[in-house]
N, C-alpha and C positions, 0 to 999 in steps of 0.2 A: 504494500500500500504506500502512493503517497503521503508525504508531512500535510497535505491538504485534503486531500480523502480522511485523515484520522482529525484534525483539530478541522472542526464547524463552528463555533464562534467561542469567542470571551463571554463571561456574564460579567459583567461591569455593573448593572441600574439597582443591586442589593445593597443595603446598611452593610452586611455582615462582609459580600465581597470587596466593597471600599476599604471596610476597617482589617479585613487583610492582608489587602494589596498597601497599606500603610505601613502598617505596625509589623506584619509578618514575613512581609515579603514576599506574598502568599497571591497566587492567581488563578480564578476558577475558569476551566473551559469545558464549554459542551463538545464531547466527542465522539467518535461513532464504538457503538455498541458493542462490536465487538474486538478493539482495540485493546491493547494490555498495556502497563507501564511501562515496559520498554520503549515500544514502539511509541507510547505517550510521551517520553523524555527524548528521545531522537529527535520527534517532530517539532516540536518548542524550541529543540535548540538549534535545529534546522531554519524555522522558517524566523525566530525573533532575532537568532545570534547571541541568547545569553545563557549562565551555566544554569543546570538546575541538580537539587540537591537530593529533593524528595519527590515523589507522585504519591497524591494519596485518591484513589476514584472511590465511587459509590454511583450505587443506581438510584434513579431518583423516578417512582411510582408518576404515571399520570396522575390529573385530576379529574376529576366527576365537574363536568360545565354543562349550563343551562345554556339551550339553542332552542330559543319559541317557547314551542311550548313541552318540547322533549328534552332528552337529557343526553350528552354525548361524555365522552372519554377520551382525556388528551392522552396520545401516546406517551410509552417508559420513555426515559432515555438515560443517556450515562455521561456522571459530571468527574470531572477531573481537577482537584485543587494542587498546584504544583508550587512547590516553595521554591525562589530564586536563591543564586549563590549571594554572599556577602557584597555589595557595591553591583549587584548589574538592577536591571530595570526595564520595563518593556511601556514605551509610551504608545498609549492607544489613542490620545487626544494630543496634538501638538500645545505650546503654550505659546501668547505671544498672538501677534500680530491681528 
């Protein structure tokens, strides 16, 4: 697999993933299913350029949603919180200008 076939997005818009991408150093990303932490740490350092230290995933249950007037089910998926090395950083938002 590509480093782009296995990383599908950042979750950045959480309390919990700001506070640690701050404090921990720490970056959560949506990745495909059946991906493992190797190939999870490859790909990060593949496509950011920076060291990582740890992979920690977990599957993360759909939710039960209201559509009208029935009920739907958003798909599982599988989230991946990856601690960076000491000093790198991955900017997803430029600063500035």
């Amino acid at each position: 697999m590509h480093p782009e076939d296995i990383i599908r997005k950042p979750i950045l818009l959480t309390e919990k993933a700001a506070r640690q991408r701050e404090k921990e150093r720490q970056v959560s990303f949506e990745v495909a299913p059946n991906a493992n932490k190797i190939q999870i740490k490859s790909a990060v350092e593949a496509l950011f350029g920076v060291g990582v230290t740890a992979v920690h995933t977990l599957r993360v249950r759909g939710k039960e949603r209201r559509m009208g007037r029935g009920h739907a089910r958003l798909h599982n998926w599988k989230k991946a919180v990856v601690t960076l090395k000491e000093g790198d950083e991955i900017k997803f938002f430029e600063e500035g200008t």
